[in-house]
TIVO-2410 file (N, C-alpha, C; in nm, 3 decimals):
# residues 79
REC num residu      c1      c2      c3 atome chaine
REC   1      X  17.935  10.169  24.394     N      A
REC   1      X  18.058  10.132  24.462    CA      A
REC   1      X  18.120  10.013  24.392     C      A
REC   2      X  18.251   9.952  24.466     N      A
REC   2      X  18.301   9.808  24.401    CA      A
REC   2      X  18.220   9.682  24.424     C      A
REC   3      X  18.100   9.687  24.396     N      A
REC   3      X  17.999   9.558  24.430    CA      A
REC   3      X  17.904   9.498  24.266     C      A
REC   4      X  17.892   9.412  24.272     N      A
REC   4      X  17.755   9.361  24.198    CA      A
REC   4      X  17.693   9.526  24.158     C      A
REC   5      X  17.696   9.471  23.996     N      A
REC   5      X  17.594   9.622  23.945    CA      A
REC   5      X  17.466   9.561  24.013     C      A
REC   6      X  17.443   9.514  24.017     N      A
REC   6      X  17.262   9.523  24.085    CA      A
REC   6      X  17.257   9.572  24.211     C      A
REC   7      X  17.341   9.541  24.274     N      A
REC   7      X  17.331   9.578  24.430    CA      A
REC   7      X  17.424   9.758  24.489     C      A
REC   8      X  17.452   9.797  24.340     N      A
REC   8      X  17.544   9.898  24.342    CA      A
REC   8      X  17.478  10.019  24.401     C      A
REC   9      X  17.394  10.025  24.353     N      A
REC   9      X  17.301  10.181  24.384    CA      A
REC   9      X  17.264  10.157  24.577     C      A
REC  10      X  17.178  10.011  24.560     N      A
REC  10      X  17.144  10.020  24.743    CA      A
REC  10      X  17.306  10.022  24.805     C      A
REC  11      X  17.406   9.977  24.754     N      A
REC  11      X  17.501   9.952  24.855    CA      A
REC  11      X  17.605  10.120  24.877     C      A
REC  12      X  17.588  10.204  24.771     N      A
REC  12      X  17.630  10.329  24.781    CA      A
REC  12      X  17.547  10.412  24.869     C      A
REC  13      X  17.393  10.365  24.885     N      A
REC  13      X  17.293  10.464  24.953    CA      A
REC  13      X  17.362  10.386  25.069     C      A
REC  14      X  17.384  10.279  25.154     N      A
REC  14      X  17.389  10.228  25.278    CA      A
REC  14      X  17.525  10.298  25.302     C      A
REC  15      X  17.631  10.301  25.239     N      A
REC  15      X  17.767  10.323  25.249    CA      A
REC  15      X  17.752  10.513  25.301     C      A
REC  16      X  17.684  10.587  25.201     N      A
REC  16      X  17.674  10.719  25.219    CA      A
REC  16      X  17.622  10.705  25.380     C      A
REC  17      X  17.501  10.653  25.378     N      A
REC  17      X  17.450  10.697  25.489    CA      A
REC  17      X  17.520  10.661  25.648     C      A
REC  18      X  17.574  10.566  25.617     N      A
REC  18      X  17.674  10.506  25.766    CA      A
REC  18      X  17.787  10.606  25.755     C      A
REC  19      X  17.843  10.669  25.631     N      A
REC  19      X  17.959  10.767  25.691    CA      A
REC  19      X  17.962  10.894  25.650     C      A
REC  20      X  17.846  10.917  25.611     N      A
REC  20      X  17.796  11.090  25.613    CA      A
REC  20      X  17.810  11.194  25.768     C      A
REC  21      X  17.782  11.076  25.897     N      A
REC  21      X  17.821  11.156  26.039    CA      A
REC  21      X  18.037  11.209  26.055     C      A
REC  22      X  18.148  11.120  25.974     N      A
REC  22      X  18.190  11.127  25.928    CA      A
REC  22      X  18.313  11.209  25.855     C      A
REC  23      X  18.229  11.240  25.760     N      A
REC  23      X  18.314  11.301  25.657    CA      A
REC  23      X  18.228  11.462  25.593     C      A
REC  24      X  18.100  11.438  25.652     N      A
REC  24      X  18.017  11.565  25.647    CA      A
REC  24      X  18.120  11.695  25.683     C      A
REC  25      X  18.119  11.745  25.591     N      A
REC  25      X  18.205  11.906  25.613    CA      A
REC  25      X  18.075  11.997  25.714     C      A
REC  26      X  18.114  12.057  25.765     N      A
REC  26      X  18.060  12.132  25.848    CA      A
REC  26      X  18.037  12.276  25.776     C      A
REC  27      X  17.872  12.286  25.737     N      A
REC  27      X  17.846  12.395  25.654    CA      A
REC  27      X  17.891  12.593  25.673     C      A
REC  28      X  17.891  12.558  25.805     N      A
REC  28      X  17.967  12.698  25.863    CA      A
REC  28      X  18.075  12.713  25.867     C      A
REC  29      X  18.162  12.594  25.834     N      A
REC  29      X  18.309  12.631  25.777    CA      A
REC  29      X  18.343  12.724  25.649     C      A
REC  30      X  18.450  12.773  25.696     N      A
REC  30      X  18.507  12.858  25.598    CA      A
REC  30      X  18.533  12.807  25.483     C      A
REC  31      X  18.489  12.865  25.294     N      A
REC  31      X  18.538  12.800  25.197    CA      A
REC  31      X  18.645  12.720  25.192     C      A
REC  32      X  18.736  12.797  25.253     N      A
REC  32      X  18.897  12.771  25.249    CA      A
REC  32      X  18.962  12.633  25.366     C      A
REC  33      X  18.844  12.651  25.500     N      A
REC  33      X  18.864  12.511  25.561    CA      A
REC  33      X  18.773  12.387  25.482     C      A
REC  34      X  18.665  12.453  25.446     N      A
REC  34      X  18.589  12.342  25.404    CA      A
REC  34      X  18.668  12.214  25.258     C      A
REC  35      X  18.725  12.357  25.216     N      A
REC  35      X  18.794  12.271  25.089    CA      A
REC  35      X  18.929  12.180  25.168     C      A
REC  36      X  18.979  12.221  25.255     N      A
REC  36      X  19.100  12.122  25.338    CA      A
REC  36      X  19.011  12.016  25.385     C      A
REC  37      X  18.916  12.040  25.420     N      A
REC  37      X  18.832  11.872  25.499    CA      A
REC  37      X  18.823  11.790  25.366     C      A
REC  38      X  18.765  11.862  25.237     N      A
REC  38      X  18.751  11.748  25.134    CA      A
REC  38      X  18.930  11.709  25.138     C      A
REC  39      X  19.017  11.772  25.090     N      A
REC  39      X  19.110  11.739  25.033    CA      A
REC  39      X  19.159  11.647  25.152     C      A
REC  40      X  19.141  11.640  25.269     N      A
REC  40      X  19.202  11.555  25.337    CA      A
REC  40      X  19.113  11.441  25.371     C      A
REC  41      X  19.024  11.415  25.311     N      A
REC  41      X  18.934  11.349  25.327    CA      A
REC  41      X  18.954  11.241  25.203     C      A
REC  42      X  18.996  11.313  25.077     N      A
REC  42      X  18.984  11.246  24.986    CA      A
REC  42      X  19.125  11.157  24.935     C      A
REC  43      X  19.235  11.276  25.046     N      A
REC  43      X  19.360  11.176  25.055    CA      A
REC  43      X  19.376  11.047  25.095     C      A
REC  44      X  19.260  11.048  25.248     N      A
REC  44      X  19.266  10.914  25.337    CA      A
REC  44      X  19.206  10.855  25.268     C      A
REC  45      X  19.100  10.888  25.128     N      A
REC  45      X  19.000  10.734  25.091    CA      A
REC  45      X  19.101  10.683  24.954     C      A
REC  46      X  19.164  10.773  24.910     N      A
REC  46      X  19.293  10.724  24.804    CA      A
REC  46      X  19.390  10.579  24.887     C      A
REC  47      X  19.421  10.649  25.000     N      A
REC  47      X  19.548  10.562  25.076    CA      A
REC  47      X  19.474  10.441  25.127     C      A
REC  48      X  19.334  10.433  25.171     N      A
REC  48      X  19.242  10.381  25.207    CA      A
REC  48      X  19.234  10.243  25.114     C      A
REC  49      X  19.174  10.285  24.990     N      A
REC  49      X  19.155  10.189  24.831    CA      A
REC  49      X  19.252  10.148  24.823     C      A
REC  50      X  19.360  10.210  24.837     N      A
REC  50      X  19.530  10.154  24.783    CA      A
REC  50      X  19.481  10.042  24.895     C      A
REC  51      X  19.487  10.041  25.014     N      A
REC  51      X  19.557   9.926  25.154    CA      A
REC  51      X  19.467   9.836  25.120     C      A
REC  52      X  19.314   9.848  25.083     N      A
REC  52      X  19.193   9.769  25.110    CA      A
REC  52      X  19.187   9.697  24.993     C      A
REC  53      X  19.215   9.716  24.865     N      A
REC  53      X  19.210   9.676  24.764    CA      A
REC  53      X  19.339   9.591  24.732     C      A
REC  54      X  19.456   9.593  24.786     N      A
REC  54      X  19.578   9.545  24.807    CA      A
REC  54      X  19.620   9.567  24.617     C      A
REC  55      X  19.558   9.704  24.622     N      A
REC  55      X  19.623   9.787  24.460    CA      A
REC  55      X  19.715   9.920  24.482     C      A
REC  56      X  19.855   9.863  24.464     N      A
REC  56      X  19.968   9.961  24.520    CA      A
REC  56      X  19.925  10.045  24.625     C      A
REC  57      X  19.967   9.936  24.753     N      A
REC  57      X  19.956   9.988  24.856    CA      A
REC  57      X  20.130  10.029  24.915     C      A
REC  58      X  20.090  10.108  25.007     N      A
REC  58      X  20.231  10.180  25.081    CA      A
REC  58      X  20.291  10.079  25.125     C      A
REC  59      X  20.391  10.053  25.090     N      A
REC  59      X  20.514   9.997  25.230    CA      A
REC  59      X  20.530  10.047  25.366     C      A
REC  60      X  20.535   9.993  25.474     N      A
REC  60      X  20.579  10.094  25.607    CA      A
REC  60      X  20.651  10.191  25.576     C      A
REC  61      X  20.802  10.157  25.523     N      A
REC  61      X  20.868  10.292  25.512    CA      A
REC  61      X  20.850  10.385  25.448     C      A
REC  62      X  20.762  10.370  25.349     N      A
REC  62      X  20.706  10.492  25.244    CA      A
REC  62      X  20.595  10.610  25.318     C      A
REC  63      X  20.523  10.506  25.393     N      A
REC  63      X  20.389  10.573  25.488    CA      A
REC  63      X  20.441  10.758  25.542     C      A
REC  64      X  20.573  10.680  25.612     N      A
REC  64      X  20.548  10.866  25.695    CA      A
REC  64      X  20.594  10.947  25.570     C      A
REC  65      X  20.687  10.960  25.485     N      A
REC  65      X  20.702  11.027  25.392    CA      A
REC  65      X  20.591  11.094  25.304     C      A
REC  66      X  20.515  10.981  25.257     N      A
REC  66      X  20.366  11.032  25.206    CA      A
REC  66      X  20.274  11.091  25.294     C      A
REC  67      X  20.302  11.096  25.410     N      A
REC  67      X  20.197  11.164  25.533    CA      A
REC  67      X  20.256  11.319  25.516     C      A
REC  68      X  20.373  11.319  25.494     N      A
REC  68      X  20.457  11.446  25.506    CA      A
REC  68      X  20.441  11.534  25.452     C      A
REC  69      X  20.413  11.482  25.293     N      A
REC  69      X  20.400  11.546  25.148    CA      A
REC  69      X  20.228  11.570  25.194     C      A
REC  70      X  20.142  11.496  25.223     N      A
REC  70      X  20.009  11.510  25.216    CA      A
REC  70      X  19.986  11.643  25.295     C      A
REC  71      X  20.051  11.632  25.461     N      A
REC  71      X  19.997  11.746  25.532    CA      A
REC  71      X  20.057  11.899  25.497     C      A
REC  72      X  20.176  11.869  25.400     N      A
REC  72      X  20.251  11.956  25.356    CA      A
REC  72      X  20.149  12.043  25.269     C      A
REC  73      X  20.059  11.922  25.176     N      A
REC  73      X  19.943  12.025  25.079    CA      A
REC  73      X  19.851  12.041  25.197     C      A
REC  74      X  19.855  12.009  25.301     N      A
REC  74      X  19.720  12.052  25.377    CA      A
REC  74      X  19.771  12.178  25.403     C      A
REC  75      X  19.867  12.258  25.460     N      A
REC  75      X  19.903  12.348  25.455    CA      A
REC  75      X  19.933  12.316  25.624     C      A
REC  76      X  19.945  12.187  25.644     N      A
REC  76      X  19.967  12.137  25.849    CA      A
REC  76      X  20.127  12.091  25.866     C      A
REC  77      X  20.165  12.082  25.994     N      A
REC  77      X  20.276  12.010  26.012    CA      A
REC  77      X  20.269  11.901  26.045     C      A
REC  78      X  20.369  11.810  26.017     N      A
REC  78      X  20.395  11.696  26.090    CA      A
REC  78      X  20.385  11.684  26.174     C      A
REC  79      X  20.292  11.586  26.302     N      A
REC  79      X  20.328  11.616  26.438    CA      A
REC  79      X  20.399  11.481  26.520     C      A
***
């Protein structure tokens, strides 16, 4: 993860294991849902790094627009 190389390996095993309940895809999902849980999964940890890292993060007014475009590839609507 973004930590001390020494402490990198334990701090990825602690990190997996606190949000594996999570982000765990559900093995009896369908290929086709299972691949929408990653992809939406991997949108929120993009937008996530951007806010947390304060490395080009969204403006308010940009937010719903990029929500739009995102659920648009999810194949969801806006609600």
């Amino acid at each position: 993860m973004l930590s001390d190389p020494k402490l990198a390996d334990r701090m990825l095993a602690r990190w997996a294991e606190r949000f594996q309940q999570w982000v765990q895809v559900p093995a009896e999902a369908s290929a086709e849902e299972q691949s929408r849980l990653h992809a939406a999964r991997l949108l929120a940890d993009g937008a996530w790094l951007a806010d947390s890292s304060n490395t080009f993060p969204l403006i308010k007014s940009e937010r719903p627009g990029v929500l739009a475009v995102a659920l648009e590839l999810l194949g969801e609507k806006a609600r």
